[in-house]
Backbone bond lengths (Angstrom), bond angles and torsions (degrees), N, CA, C in turn:
res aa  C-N    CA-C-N  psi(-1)  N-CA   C-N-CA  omega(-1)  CA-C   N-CA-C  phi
1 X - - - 1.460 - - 1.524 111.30 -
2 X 1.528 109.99 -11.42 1.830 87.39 -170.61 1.689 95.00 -102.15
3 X 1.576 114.43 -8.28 1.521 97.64 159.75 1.114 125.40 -72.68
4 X 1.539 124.46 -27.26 1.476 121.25 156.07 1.583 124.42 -66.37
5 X 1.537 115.45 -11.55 1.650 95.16 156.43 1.150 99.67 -91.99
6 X 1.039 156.18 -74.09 1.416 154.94 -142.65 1.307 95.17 -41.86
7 X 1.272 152.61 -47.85 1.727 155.15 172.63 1.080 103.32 -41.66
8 X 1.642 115.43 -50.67 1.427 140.16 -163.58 1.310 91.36 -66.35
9 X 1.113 129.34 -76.71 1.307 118.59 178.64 1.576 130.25 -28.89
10 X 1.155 130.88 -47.47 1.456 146.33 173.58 1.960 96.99 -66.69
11 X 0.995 134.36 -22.08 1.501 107.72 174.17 1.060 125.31 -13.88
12 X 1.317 101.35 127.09 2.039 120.50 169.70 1.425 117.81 -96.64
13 X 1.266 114.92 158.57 1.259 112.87 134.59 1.301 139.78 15.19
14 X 0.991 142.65 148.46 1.722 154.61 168.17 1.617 98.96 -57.94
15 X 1.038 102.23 87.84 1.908 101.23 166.74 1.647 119.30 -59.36
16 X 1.321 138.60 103.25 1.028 149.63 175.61 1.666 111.61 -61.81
17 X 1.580 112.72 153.08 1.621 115.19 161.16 2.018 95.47 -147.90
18 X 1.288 100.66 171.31 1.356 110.21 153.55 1.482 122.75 -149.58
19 X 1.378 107.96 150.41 1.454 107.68 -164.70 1.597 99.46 -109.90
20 X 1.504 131.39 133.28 1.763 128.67 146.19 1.394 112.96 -102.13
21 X 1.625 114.36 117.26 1.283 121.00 -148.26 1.700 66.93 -111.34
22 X 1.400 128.22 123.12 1.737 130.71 160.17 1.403 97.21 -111.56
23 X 2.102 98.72 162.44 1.719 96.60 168.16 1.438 91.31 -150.40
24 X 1.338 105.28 123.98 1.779 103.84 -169.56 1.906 125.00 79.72
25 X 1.217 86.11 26.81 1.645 102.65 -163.14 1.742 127.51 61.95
26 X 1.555 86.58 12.18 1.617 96.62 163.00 1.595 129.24 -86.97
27 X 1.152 142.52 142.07 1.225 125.91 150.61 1.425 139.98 -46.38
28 X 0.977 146.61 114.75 1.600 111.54 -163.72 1.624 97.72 -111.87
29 X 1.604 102.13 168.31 1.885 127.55 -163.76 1.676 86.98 -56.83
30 X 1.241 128.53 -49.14 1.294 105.77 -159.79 1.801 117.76 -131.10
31 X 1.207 91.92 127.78 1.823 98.21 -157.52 1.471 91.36 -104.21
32 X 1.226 137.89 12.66 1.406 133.02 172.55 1.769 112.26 -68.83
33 X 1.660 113.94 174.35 1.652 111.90 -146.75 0.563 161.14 64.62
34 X 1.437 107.96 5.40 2.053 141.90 -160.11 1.642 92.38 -98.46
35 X 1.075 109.81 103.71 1.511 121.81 171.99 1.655 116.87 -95.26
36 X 1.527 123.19 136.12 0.960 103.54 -158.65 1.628 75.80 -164.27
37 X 1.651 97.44 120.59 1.628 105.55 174.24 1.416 105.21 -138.00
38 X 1.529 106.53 151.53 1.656 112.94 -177.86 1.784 102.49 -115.25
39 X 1.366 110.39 146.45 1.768 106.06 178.34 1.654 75.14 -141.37
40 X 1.397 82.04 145.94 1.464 99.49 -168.12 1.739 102.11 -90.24
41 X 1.274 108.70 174.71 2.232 113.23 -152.45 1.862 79.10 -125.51
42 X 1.111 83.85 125.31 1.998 93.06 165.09 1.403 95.32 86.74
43 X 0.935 133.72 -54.78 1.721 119.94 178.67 1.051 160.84 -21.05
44 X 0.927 172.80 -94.80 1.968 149.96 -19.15 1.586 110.19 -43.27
45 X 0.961 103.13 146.23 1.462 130.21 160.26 1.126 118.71 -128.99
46 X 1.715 142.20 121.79 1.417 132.45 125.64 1.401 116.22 -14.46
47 X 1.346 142.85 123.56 0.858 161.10 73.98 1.758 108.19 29.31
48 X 1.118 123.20 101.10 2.108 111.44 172.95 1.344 97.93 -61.92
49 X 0.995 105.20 162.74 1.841 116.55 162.76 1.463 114.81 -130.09
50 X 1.269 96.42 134.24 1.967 104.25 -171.54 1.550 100.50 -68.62
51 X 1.445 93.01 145.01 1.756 100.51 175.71 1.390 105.30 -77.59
52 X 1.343 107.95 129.84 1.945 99.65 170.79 1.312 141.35 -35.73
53 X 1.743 100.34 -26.06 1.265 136.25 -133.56 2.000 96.86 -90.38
54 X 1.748 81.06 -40.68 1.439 90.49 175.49 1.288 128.88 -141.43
55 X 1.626 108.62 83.94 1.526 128.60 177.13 1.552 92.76 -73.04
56 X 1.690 100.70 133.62 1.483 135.32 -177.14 2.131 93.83 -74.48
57 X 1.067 104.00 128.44 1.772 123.14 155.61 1.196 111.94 -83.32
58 X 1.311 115.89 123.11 1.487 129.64 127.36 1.610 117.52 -104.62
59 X 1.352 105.56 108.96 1.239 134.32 -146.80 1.422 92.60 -119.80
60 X 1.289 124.09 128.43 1.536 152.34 -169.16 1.519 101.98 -106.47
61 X 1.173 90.94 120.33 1.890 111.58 -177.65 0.885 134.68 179.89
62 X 1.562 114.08 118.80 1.457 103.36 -153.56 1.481 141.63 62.98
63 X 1.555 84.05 36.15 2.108 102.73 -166.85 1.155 93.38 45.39
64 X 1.125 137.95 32.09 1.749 116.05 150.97 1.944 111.54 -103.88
65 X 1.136 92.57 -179.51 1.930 114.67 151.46 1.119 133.29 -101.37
66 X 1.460 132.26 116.72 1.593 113.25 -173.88 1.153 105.63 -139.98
67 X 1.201 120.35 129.01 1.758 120.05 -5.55 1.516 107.11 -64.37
68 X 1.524 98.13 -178.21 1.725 91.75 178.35 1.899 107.96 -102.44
69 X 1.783 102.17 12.01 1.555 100.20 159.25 1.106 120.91 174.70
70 X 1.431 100.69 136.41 1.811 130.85 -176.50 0.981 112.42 -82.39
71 X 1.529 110.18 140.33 1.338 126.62 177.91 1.714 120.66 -137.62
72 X 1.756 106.53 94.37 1.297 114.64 -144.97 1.924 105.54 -123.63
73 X 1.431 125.91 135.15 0.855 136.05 146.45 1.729 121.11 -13.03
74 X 1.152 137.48 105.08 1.054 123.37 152.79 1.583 134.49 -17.35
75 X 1.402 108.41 113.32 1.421 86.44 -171.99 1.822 114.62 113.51
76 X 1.170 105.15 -32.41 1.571 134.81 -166.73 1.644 116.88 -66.62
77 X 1.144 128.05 153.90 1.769 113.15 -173.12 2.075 91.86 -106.21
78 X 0.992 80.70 -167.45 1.609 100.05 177.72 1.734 110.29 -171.69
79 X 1.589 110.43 131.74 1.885 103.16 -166.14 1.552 84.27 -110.68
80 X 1.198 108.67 132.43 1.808 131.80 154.63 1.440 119.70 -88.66
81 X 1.468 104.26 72.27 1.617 110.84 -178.69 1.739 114.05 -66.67
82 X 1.232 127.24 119.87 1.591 99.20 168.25 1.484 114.44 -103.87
83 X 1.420 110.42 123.87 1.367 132.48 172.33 1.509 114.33 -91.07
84 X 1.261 125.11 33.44 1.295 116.82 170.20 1.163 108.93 -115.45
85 X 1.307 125.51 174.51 1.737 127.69 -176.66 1.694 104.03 -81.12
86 X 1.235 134.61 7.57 1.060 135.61 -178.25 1.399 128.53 -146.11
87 X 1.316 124.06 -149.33 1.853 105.39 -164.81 1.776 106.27 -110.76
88 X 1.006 126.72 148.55 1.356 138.52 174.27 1.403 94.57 -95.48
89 X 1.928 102.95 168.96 1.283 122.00 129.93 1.063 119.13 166.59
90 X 2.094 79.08 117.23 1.267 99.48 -161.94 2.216 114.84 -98.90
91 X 1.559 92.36 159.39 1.273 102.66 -151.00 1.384 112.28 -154.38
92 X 1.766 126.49 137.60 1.454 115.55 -162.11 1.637 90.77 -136.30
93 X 0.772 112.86 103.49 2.120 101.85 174.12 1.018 99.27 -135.89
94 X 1.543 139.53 52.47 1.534 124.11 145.28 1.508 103.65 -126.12
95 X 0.899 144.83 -31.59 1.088 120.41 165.57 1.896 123.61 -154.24
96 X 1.377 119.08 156.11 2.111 105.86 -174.46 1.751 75.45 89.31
97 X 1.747 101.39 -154.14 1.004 123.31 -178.97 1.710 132.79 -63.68
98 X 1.249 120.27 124.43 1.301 121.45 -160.18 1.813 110.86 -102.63
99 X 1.086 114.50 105.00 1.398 102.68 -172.29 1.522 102.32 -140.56
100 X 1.379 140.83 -178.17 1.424 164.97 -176.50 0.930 126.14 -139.36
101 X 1.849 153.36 59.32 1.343 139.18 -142.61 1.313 106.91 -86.88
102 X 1.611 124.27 -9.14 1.319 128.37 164.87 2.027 102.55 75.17
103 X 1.555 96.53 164.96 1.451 93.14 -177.46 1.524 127.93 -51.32
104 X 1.384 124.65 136.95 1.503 105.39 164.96 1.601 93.20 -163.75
105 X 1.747 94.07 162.06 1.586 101.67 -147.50 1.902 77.90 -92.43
106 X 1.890 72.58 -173.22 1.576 107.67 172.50 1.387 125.61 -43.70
107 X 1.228 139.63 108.72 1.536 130.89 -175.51 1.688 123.92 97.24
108 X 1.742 110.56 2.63 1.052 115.83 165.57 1.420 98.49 -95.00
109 X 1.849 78.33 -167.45 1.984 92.73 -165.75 1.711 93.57 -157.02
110 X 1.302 113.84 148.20 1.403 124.51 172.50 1.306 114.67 -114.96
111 X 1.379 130.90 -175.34 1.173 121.20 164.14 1.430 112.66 -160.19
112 X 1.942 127.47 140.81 1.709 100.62 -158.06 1.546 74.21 -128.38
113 X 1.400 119.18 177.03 1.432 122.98 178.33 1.455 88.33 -135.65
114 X 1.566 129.91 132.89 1.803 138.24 -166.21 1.629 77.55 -116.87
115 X 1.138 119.60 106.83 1.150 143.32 -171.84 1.866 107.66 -112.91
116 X 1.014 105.42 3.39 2.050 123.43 168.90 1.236 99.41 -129.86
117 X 1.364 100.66 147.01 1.542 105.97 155.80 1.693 125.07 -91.93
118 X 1.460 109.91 122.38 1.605 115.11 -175.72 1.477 107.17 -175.89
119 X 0.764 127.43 -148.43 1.543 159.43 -152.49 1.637 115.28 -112.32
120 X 0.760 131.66 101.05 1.783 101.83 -171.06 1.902 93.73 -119.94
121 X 1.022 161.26 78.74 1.446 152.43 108.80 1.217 111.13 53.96
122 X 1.485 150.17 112.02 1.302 140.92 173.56 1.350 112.42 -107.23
123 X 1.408 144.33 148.05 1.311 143.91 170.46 1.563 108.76 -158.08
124 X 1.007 112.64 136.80 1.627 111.97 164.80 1.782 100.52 -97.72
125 X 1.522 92.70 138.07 1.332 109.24 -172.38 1.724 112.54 -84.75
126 X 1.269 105.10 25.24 2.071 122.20 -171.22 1.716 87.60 -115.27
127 X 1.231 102.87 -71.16 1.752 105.37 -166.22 1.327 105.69 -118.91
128 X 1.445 96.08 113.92 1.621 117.59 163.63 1.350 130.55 -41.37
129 X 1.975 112.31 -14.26 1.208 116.33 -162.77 1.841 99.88 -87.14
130 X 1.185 117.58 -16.15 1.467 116.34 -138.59 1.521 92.27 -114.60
131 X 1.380 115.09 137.33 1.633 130.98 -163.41 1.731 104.55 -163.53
132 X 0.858 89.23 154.51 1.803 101.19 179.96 1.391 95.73 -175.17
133 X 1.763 114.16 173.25 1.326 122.56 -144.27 1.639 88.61 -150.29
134 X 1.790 125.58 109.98 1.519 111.98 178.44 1.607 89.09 -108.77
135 X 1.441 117.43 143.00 1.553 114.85 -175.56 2.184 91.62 -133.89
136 X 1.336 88.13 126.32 1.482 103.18 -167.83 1.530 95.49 -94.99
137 X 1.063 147.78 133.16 1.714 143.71 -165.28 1.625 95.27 -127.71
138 X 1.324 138.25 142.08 1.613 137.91 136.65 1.556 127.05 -89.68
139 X 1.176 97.90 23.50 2.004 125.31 159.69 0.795 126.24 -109.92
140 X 2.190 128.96 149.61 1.227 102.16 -178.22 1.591 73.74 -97.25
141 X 1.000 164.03 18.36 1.611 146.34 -151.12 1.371 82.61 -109.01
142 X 1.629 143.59 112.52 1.418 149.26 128.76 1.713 95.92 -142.88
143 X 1.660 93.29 162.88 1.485 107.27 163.94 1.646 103.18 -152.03
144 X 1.417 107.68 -172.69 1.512 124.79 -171.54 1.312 102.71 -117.90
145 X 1.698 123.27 138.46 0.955 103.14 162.94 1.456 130.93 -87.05
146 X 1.525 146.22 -177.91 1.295 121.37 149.51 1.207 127.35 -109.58
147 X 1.514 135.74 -159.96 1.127 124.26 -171.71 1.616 137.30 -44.25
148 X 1.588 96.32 -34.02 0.984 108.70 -176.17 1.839 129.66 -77.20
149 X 1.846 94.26 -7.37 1.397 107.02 -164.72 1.470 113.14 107.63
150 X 1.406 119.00 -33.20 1.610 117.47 -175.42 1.609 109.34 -51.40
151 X 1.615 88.11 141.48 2.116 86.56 155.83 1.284 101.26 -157.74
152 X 1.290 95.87 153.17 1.999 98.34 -165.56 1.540 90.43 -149.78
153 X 1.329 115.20 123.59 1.467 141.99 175.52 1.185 103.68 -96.81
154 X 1.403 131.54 123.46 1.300 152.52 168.68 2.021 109.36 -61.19
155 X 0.955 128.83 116.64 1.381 137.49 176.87 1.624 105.37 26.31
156 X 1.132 118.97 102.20 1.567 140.34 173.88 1.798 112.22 -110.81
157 X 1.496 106.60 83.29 1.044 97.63 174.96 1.583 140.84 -51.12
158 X 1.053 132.87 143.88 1.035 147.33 -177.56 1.790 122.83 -33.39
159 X 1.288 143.29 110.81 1.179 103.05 -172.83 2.139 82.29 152.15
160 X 1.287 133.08 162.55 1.286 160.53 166.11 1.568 119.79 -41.83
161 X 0.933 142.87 88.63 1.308 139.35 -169.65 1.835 126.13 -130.52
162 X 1.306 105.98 150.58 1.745 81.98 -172.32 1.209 77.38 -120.38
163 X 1.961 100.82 144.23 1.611 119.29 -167.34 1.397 76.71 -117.82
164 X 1.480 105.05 150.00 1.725 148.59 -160.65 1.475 101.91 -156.05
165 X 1.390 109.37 110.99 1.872 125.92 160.76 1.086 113.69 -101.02
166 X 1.536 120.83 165.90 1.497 142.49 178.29 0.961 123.88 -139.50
167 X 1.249 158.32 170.34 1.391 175.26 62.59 1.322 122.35 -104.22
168 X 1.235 83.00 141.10 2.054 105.68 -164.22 1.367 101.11 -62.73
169 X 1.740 131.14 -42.31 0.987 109.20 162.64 2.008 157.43 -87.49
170 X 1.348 84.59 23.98 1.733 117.45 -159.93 1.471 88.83 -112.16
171 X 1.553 104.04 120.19 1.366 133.05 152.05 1.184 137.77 -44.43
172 X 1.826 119.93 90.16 1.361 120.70 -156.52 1.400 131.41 -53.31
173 X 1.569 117.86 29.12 1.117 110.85 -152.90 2.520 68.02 -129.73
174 X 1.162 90.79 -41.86 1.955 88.65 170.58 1.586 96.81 -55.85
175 X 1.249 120.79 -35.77 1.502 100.07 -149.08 1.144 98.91 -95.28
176 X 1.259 143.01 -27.46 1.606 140.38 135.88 1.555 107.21 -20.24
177 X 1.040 120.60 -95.66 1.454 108.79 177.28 1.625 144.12 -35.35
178 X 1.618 87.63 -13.83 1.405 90.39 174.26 2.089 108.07 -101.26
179 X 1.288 93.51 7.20 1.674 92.44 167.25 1.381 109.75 -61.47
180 X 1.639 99.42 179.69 1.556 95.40 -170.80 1.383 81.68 -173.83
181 X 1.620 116.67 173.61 1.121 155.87 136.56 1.696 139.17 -99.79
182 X 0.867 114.18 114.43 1.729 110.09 -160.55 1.297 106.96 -121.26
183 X 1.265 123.72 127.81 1.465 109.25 153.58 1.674 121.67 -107.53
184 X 1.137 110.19 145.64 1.519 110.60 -176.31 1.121 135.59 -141.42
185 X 1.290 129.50 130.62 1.437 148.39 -132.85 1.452 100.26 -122.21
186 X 1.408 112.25 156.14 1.481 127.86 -150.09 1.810 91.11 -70.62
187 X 1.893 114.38 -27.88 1.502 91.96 177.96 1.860 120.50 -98.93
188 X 1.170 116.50 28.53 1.455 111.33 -174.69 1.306 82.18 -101.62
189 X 1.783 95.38 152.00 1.405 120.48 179.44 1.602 113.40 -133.06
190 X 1.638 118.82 -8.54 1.204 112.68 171.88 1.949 107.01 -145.12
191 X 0.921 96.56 148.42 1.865 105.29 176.89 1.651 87.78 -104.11
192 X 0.885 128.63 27.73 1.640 121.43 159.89 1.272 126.81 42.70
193 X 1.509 129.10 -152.45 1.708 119.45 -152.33 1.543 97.18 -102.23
194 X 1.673 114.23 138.37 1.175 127.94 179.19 1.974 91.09 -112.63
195 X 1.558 102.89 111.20 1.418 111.29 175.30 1.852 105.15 -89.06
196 X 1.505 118.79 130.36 1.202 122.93 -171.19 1.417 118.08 -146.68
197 X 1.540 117.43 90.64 1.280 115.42 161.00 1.411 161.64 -64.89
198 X 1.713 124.52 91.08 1.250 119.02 -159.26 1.584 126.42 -65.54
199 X 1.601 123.46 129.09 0.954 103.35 169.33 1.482 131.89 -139.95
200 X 1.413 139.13 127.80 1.230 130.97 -148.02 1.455 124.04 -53.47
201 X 1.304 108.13 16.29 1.898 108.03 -167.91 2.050 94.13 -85.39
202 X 1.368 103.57 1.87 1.680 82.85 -177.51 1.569 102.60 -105.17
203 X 1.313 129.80 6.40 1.327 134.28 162.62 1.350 116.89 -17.93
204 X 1.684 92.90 -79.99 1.360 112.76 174.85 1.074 137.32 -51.39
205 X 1.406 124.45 139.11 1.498 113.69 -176.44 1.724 100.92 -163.49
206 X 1.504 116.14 155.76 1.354 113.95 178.40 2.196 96.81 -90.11
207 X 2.023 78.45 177.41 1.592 91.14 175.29 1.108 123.28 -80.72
208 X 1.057 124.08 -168.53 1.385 125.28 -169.65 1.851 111.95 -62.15
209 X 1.686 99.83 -36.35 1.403 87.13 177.00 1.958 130.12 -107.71
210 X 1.734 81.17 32.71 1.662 98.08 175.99 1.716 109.36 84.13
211 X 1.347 122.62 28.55 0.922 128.99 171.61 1.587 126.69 -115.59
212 X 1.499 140.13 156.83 1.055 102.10 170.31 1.801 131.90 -83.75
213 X 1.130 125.12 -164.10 1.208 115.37 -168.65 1.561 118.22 -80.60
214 X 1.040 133.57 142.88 1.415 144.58 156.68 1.411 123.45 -42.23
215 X 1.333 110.42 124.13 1.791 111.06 172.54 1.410 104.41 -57.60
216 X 1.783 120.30 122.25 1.840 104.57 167.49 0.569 131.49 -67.56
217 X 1.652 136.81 143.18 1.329 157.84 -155.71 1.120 109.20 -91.26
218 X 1.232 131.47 73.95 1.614 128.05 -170.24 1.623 119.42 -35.33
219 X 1.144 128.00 -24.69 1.324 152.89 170.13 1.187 125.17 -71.26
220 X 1.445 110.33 -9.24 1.271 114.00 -153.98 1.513 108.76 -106.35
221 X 1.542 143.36 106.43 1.598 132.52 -154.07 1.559 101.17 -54.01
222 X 1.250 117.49 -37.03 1.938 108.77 170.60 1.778 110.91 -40.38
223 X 0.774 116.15 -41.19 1.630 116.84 -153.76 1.612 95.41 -90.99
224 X 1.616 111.29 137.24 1.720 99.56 156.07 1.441 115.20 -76.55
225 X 1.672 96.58 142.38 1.611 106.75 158.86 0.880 107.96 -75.08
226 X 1.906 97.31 153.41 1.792 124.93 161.55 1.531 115.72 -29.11
């Protein structure tokens, strides 16, 4: 721990990145969701800890996720409210955290605790359309980008780190390659452009029990009516 203050001590500057999110060798209008966290190599780090006060929603509405992604402390909860007139169920078993929240109607709420740090996959096992992305970190060093591609990390001490990106729509085999190792010194101010191509082959996905999805049952209280 006192080599992790002594780093602490040397804090810099706002460490900069930028993201070009293309699709089809285009750029596209909006480069926001680009997650991008550094945990430092040889170290300790504290771990942040989520305030109780304010567990992050992914909130079901309108067969969607909202937002369509969390970005949580190791250790951290997350509430699955459903706001639709009908039943969810939502469920993550391929990879991060593995759970089943099973059916539940309109106006309940669940709650999962990502107790590893990784990736965890979201899907409701009713509608195939609906996905979101909860990413559990044991660093406080990550940021988001926004539309524009910007991301700016608040005081990143100085010192060896392996950088890890995301986006829900980028092919985990790009986002491997776009890992890295960095080391950084009291005068760098940017880890520079992370190039990232989206492409629709991760749409797809089976149900909860590795099958594909079911035609809806119009009849069925899970499904909205006409």
């Amino acid at each position: 721990m006192l080599a992790l203050a002594a780093i602490c001590a040397h804090a810099q500057s706002p460490l900069r990145a930028h993201v070009d999110v293309t699709r089809n060798g285009h750029r596209v209008k909006d480069s926001s969701q680009v997650v991008i966290w550094l945990t430092p190599v040889g170290v300790p780090v504290q771990a942040p800890k989520q305030d109780p006060t304010k567990i992050p929603k992914l909130v079901q509405k309108d067969k969607s996720f909202h937002p369509p992604l969390v970005v949580i402390p190791v250790g951290g909860k997350v509430e699955f409210p459903n706001r639709d007139p009908f039943f969810h169920n939502v469920f993550s078993l391929f990879e991060g955290k593995r759970f089943d929240l099973g059916l539940y109607e309109s106006g309940t709420t669940r709650f999962v605790q990502f107790d590893k740090p990784g990736i965890s996959f979201i899907f409701c096992n009713i509608h195939a359309e609906m996905s979101a992305a909860v990413i559990a970190i044991a660093t406080p060093y990550y940021a988001i980008s926004n539309a524009k591609g910007e991301i700016t990390f608040p005081e990143v001490p100085p010192g060896r780190y392996d950088v890890q990106v995301f986006h829900s729509s980028v092919a985990p085999d790009t986002l491997r390659a776009a890992q890295r190792e960095v080391t950084l010194t009291s005068a760098d101010s940017s880890l520079g452009t992370f190039s990232l191509a989206e492409t629709d082959a991760l749409s797809a996905h089976k149900n909860k029990y590795g099958r594909d999805y079911d035609r809806p049952d119009p009849n069925s209280p899970a499904y909205a009516r006409p």
